[in-house]
N, CA, C and O atoms as a GROMACS GRO file, in nm:
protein
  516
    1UNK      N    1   4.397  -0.801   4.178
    1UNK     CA    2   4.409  -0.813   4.033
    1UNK      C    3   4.396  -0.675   3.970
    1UNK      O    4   4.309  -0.593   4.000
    2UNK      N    5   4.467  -0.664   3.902
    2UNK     CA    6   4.493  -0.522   3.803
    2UNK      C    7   4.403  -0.520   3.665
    2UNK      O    8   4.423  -0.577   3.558
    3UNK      N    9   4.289  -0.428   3.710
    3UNK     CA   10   4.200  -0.448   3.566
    3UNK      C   11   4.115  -0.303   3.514
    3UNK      O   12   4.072  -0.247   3.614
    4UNK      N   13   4.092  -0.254   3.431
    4UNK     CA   14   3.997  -0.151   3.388
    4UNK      C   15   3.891  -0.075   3.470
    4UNK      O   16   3.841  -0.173   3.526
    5UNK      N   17   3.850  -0.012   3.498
    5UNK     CA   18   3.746   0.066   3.609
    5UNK      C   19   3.640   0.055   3.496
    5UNK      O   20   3.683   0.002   3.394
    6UNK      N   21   3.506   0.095   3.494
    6UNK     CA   22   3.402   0.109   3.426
    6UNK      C   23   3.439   0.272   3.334
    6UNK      O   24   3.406   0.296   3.218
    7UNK      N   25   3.500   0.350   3.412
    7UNK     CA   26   3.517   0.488   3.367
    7UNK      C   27   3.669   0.455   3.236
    7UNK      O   28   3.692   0.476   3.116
    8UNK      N   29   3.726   0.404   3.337
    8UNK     CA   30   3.863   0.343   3.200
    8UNK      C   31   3.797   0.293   3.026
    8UNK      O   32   3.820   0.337   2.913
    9UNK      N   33   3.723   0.200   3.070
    9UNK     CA   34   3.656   0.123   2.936
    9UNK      C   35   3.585   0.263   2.890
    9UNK      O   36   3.641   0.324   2.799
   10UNK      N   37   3.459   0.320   2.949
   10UNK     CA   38   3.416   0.402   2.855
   10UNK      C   39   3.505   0.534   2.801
   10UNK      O   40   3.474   0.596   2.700
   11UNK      N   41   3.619   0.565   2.883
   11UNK     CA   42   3.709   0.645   2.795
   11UNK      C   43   3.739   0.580   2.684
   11UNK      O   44   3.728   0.635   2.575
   12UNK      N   45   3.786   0.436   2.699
   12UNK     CA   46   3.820   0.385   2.581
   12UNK      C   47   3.734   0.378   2.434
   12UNK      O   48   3.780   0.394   2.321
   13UNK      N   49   3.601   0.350   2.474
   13UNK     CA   50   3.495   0.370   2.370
   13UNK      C   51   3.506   0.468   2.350
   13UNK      O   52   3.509   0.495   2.230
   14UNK      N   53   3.518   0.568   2.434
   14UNK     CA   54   3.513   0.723   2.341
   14UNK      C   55   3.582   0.734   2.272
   14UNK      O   56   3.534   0.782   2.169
   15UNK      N   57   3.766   0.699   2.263
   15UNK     CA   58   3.880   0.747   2.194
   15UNK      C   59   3.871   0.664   2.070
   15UNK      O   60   3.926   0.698   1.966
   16UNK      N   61   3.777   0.520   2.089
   16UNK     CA   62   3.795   0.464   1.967
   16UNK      C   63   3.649   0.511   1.852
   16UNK      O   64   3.623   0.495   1.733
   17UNK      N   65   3.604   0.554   1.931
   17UNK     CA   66   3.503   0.626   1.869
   17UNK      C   67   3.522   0.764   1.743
   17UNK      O   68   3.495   0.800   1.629
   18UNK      N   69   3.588   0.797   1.863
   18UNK     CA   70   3.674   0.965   1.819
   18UNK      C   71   3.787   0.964   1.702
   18UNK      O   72   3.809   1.042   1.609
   19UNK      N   73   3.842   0.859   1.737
   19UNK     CA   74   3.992   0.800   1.641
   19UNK      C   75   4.111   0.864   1.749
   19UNK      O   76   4.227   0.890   1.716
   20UNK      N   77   4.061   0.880   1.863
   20UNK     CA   78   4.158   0.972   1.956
   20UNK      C   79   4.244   0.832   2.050
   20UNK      O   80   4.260   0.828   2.173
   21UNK      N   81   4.281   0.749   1.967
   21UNK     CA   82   4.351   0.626   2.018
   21UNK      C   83   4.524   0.594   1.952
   21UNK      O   84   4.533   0.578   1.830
   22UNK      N   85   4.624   0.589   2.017
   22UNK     CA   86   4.736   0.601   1.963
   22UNK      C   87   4.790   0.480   1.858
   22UNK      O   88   4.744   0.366   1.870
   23UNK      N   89   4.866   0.503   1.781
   23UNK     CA   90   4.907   0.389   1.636
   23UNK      C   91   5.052   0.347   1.721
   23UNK      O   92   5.142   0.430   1.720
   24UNK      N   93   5.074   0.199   1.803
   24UNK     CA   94   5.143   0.150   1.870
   24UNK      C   95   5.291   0.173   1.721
   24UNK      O   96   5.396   0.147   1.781
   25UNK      N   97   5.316   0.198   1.618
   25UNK     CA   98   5.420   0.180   1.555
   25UNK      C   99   5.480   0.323   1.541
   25UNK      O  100   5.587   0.357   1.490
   26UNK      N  101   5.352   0.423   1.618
   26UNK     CA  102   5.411   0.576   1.612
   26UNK      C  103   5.450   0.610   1.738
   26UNK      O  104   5.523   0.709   1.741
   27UNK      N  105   5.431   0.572   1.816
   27UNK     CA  106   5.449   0.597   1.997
   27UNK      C  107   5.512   0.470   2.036
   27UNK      O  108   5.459   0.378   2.099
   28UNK      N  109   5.621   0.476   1.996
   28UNK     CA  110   5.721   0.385   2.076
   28UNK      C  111   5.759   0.325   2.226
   28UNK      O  112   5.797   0.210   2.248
   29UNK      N  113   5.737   0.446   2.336
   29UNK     CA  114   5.745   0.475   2.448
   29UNK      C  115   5.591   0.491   2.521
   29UNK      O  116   5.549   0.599   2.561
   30UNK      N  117   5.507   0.346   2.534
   30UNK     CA  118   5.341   0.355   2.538
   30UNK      C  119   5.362   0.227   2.673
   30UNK      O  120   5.466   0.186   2.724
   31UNK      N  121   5.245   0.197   2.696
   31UNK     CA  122   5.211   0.096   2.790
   31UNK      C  123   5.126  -0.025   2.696
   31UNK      O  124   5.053   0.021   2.608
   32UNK      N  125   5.131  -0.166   2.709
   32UNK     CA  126   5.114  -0.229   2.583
   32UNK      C  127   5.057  -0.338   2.709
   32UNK      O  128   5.130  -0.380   2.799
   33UNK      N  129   4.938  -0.365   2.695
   33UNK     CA  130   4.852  -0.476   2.757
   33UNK      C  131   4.809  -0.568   2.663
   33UNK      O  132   4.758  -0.538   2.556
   34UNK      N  133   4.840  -0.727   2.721
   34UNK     CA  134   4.763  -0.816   2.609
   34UNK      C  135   4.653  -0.905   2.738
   34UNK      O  136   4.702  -0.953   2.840
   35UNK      N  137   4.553  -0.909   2.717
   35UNK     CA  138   4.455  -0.973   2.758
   35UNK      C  139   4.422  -1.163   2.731
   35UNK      O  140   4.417  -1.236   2.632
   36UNK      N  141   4.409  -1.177   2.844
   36UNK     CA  142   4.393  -1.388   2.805
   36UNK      C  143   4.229  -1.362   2.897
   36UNK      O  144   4.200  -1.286   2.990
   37UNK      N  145   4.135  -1.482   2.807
   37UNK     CA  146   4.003  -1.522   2.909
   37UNK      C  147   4.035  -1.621   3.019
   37UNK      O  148   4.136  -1.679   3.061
   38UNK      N  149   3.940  -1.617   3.040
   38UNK     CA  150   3.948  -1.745   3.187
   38UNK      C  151   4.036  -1.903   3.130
   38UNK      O  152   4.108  -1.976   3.198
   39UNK      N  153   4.007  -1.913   3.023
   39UNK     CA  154   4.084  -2.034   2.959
   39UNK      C  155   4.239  -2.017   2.905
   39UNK      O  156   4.304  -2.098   2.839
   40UNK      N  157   4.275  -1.898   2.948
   40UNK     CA  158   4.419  -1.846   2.896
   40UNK      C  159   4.432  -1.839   2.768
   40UNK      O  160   4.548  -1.863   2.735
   41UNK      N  161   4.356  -1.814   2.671
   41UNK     CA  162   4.349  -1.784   2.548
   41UNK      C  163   4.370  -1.598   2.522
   41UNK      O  164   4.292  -1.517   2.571
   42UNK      N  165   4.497  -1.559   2.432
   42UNK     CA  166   4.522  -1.437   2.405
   42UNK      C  167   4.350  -1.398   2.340
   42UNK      O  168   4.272  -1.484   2.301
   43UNK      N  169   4.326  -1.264   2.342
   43UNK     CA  170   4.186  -1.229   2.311
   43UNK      C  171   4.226  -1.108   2.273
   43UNK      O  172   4.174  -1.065   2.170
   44UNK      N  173   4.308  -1.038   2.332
   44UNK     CA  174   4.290  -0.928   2.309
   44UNK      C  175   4.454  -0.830   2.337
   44UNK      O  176   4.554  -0.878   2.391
   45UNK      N  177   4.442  -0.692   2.284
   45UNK     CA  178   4.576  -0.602   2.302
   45UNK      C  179   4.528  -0.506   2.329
   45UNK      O  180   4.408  -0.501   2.305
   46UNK      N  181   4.573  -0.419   2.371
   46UNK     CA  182   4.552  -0.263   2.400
   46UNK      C  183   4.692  -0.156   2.402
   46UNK      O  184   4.797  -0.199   2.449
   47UNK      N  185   4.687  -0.072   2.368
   47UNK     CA  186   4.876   0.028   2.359
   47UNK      C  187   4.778   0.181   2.395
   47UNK      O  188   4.681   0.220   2.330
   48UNK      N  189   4.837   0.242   2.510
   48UNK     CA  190   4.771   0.363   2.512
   48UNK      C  191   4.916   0.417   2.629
   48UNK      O  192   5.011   0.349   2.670
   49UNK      N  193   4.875   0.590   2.662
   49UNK     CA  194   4.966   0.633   2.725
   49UNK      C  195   4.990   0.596   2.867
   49UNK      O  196   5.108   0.597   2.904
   50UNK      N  197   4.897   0.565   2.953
   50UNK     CA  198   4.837   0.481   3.028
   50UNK      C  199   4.836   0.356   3.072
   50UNK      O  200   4.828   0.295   2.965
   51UNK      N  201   4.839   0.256   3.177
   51UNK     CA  202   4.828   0.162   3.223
   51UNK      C  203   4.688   0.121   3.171
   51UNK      O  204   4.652   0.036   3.090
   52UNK      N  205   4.604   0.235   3.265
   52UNK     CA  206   4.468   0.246   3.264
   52UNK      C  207   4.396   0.176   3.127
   52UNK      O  208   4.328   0.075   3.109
   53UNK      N  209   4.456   0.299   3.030
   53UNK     CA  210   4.405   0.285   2.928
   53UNK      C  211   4.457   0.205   2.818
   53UNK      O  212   4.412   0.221   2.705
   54UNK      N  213   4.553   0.114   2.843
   54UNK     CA  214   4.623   0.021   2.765
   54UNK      C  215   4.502  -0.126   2.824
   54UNK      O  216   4.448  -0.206   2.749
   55UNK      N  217   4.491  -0.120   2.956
   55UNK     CA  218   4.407  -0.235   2.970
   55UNK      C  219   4.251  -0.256   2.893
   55UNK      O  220   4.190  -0.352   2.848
   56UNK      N  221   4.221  -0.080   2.906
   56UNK     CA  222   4.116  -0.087   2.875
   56UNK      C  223   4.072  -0.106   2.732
   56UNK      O  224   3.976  -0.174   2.695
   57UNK      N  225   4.177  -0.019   2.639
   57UNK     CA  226   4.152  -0.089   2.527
   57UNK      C  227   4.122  -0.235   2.463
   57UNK      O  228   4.046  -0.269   2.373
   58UNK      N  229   4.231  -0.322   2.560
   58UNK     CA  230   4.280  -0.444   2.544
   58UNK      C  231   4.133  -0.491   2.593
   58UNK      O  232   4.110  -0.609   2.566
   59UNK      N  233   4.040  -0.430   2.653
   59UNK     CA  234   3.887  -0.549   2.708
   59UNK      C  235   3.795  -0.500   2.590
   59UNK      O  236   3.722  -0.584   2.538
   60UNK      N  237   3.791  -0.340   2.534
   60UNK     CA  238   3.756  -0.334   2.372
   60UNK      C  239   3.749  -0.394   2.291
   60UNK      O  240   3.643  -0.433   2.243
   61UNK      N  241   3.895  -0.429   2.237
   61UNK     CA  242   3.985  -0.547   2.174
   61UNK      C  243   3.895  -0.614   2.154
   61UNK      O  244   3.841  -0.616   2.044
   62UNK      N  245   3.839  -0.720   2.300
   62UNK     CA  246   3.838  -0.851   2.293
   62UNK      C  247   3.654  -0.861   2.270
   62UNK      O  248   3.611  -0.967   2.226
   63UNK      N  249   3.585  -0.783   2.293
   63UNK     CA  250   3.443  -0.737   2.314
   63UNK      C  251   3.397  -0.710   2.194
   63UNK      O  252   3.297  -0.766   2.150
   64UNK      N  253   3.484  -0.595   2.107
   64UNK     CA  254   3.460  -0.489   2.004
   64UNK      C  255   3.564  -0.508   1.890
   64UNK      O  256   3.576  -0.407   1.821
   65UNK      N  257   3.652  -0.628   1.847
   65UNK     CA  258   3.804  -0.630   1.785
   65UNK      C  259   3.774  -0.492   1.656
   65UNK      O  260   3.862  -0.407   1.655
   66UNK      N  261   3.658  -0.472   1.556
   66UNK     CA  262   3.695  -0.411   1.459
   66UNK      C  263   3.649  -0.245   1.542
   66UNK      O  264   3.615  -0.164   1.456
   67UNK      N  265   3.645  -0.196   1.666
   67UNK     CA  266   3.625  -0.088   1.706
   67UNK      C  267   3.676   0.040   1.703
   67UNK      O  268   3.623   0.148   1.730
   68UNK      N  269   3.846  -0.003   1.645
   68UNK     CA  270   3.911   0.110   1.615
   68UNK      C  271   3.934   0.121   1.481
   68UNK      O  272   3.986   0.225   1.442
   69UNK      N  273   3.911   0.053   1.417
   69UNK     CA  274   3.929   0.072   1.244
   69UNK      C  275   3.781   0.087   1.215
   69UNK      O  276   3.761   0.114   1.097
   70UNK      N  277   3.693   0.079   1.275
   70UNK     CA  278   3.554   0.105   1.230
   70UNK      C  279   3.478   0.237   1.329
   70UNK      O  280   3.357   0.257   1.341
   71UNK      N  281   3.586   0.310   1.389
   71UNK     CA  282   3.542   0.428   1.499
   71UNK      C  283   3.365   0.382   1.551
   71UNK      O  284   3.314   0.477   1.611
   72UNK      N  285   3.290   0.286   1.542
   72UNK     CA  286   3.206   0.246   1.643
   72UNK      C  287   3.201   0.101   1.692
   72UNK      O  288   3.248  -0.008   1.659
   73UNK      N  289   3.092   0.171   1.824
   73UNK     CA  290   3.100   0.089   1.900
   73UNK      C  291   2.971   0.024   1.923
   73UNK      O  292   2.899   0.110   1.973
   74UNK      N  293   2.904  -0.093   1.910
   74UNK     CA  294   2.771  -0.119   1.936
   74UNK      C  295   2.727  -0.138   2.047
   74UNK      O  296   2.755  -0.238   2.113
   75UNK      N  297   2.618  -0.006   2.105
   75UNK     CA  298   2.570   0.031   2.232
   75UNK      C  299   2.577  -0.116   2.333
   75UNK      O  300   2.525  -0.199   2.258
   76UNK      N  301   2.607  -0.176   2.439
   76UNK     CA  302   2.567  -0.264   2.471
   76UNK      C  303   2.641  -0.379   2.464
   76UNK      O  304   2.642  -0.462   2.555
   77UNK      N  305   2.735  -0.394   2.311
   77UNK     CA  306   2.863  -0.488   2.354
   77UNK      C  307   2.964  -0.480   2.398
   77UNK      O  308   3.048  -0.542   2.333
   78UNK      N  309   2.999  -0.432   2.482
   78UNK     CA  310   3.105  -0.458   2.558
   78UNK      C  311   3.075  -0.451   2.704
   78UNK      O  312   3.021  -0.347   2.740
   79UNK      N  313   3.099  -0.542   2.797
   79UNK     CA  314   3.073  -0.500   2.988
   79UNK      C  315   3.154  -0.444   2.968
   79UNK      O  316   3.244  -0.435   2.885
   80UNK      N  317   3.090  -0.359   3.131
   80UNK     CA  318   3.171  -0.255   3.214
   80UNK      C  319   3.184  -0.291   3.320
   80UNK      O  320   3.207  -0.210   3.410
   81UNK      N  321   3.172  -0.465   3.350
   81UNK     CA  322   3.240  -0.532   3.488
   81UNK      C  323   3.344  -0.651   3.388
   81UNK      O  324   3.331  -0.704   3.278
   82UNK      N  325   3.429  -0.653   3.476
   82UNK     CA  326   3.473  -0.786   3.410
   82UNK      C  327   3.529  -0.883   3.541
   82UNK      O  328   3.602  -0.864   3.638
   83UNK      N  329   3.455  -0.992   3.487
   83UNK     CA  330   3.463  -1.107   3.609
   83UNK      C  331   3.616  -1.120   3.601
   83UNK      O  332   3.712  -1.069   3.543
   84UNK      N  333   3.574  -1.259   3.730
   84UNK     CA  334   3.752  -1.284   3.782
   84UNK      C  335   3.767  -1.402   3.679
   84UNK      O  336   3.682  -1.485   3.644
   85UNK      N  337   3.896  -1.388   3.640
   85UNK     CA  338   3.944  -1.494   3.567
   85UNK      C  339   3.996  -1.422   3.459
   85UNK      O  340   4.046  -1.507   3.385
   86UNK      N  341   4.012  -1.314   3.413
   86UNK     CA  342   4.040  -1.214   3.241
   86UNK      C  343   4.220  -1.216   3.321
   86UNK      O  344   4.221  -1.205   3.444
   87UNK      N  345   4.323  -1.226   3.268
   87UNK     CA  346   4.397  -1.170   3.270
   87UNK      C  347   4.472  -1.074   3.206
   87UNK      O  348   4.519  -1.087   3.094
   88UNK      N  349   4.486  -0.946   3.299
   88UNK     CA  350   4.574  -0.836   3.178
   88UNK      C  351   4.724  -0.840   3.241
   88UNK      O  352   4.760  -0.811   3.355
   89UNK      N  353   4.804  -0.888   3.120
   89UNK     CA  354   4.924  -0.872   3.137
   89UNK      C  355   4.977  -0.716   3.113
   89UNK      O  356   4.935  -0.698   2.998
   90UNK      N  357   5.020  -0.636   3.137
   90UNK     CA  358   5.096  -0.524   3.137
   90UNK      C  359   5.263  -0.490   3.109
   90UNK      O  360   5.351  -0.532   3.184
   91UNK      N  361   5.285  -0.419   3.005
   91UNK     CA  362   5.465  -0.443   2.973
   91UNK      C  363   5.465  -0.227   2.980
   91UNK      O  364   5.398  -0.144   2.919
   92UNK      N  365   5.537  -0.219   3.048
   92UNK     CA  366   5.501  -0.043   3.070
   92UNK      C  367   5.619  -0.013   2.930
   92UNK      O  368   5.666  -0.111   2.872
   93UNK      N  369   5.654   0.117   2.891
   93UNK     CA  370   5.666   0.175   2.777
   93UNK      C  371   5.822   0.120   2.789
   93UNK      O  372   5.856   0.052   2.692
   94UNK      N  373   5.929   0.139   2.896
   94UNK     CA  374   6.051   0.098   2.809
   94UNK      C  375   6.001  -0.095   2.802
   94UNK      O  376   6.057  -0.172   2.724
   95UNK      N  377   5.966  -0.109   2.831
   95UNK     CA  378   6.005  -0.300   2.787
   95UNK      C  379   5.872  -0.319   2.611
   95UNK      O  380   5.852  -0.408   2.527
   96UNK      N  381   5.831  -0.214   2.631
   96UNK     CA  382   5.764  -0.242   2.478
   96UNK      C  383   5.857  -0.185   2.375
   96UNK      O  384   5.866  -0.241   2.265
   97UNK      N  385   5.934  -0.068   2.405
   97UNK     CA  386   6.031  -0.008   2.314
   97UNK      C  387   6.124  -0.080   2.293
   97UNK      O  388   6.171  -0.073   2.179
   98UNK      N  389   6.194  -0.186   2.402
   98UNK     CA  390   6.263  -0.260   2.413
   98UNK      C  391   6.289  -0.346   2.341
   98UNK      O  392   6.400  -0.364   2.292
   99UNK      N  393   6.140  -0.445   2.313
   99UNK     CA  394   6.053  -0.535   2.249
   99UNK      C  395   6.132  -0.547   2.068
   99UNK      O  396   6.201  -0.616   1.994
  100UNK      N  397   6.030  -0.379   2.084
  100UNK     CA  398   6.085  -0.346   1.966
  100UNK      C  399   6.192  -0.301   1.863
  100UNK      O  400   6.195  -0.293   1.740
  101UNK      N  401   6.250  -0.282   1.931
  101UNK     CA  402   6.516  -0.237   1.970
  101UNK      C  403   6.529  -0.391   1.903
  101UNK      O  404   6.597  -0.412   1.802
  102UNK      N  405   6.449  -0.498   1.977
  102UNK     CA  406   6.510  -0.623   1.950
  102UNK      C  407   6.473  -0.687   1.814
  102UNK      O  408   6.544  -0.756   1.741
  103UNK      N  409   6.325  -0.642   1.793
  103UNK     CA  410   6.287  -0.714   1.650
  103UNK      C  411   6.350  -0.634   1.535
  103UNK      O  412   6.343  -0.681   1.421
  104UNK      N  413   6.407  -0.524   1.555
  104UNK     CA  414   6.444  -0.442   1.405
  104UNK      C  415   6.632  -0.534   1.391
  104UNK      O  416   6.701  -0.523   1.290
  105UNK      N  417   6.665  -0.595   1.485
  105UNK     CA  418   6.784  -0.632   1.426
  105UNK      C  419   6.885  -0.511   1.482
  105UNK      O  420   6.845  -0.400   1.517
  106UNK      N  421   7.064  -0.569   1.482
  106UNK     CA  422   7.165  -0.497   1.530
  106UNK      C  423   7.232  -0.432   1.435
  106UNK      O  424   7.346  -0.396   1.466
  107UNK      N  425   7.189  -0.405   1.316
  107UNK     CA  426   7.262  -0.318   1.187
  107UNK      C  427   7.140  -0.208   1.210
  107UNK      O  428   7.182  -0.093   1.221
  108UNK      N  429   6.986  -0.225   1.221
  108UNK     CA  430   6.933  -0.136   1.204
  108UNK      C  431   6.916  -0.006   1.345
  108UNK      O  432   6.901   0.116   1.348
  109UNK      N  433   6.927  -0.096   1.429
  109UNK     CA  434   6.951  -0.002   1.576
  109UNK      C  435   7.068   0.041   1.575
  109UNK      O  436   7.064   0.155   1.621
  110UNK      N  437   7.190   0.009   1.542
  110UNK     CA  438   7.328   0.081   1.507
  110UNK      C  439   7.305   0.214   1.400
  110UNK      O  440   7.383   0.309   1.403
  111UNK      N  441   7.236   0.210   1.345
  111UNK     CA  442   7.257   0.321   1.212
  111UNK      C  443   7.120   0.390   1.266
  111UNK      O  444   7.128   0.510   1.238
  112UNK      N  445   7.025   0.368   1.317
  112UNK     CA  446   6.934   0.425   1.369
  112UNK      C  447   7.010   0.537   1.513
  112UNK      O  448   6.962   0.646   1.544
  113UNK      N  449   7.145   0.466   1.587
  113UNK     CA  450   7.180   0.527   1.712
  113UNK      C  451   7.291   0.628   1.659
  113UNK      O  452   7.337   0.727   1.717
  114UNK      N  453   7.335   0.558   1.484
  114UNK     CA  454   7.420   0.649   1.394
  114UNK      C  455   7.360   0.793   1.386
  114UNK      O  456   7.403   0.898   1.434
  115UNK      N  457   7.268   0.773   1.324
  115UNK     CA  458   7.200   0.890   1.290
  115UNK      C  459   7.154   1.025   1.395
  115UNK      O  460   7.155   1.147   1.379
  116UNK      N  461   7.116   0.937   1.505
  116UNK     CA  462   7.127   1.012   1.638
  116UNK      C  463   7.235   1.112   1.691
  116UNK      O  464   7.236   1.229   1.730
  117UNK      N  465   7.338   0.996   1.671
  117UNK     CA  466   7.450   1.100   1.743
  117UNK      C  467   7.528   1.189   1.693
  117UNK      O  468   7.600   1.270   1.751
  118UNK      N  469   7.508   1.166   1.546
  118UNK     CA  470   7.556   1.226   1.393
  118UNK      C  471   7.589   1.387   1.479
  118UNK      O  472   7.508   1.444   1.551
  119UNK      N  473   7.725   1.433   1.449
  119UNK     CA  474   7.727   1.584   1.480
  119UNK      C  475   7.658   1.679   1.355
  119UNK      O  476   7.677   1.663   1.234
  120UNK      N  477   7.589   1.761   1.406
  120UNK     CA  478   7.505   1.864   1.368
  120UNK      C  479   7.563   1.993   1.379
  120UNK      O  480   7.669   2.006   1.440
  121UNK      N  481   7.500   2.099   1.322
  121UNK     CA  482   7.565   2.201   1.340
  121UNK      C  483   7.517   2.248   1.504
  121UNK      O  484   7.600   2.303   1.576
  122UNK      N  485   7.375   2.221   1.553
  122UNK     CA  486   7.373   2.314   1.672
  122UNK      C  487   7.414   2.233   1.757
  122UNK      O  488   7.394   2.279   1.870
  123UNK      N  489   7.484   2.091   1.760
  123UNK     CA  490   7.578   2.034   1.911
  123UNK      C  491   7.675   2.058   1.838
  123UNK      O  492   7.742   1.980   1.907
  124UNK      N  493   7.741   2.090   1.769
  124UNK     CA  494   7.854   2.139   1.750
  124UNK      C  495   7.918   2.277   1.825
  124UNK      O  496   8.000   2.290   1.916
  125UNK      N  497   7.855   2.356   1.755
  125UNK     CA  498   7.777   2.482   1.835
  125UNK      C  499   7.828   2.493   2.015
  125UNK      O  500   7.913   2.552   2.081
  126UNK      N  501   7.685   2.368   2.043
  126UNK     CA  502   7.703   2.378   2.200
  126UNK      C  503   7.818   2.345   2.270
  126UNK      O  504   7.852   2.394   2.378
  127UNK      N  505   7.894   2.234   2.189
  127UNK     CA  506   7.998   2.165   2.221
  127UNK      C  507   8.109   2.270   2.227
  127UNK      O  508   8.199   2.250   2.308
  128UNK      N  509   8.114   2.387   2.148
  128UNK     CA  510   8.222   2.454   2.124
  128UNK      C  511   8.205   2.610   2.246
  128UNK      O  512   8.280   2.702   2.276
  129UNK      N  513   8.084   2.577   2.281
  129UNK     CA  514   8.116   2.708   2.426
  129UNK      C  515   8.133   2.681   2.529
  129UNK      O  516   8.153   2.769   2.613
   0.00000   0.00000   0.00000
């Protein structure tokens, strides 16, 4: 089973501590974990650069939910074992970008891939030597 190390989680307390934790709508290209308890109930999310640290947030999440909008953490709530039965699902960075290609709709990813390929002056430039 694929789950958080004790060292994973307390990085995670630190970054949410710090505010040194990434905004999943600015980092497109992230690792995006959602967490279920033993009863398969969603509990929790996590988005970091990391596997590691996408899970680990996601056991934060579920321990600590206001931990990153409130940069603390109360000494003592959250384990640093987690029994068998937590599942972390894992979606690595293209299938979350993906995710998200699909919810903006096919006019807005067209004019979004518009804008992209739009000639500029310096591929113009390159194009012409």
């Amino acid at each position: 089973m694929t789950k958080p190390t004790a060292a994973d989680i307390l990085i995670a307390i630190g970054k949410a501590e710090s505010g040194d934790w990434i905004d999943p709508t600015d980092v497109p290209f992230r690792w995006s974990c959602e967490l279920y308890d033993p009863a398969g109930k969603r509990v929790g999310d996590g988005d970091a650069h990391t596997p590691q640290g996408a899970m680990a947030l996601a056991w934060l999440c579920a321990w600590a939910p206001d931990a990153l909008g409130n940069a603390h953490v109360e000494v003592g709530s959250v384990p640093f074992s987690i029994p068998d039965g937590w599942r972390f699902e894992l979606a690595p960075p293209f299938a979350a970008a993906t995710d998200e290609i699909a919810q903006l709709g096919p006019e807005r990813v067209m004019a979004a891939l518009d804008r992209l390929t739009a000639p500029t002056d310096s591929n113009m430039m390159m194009a012409a030597e």
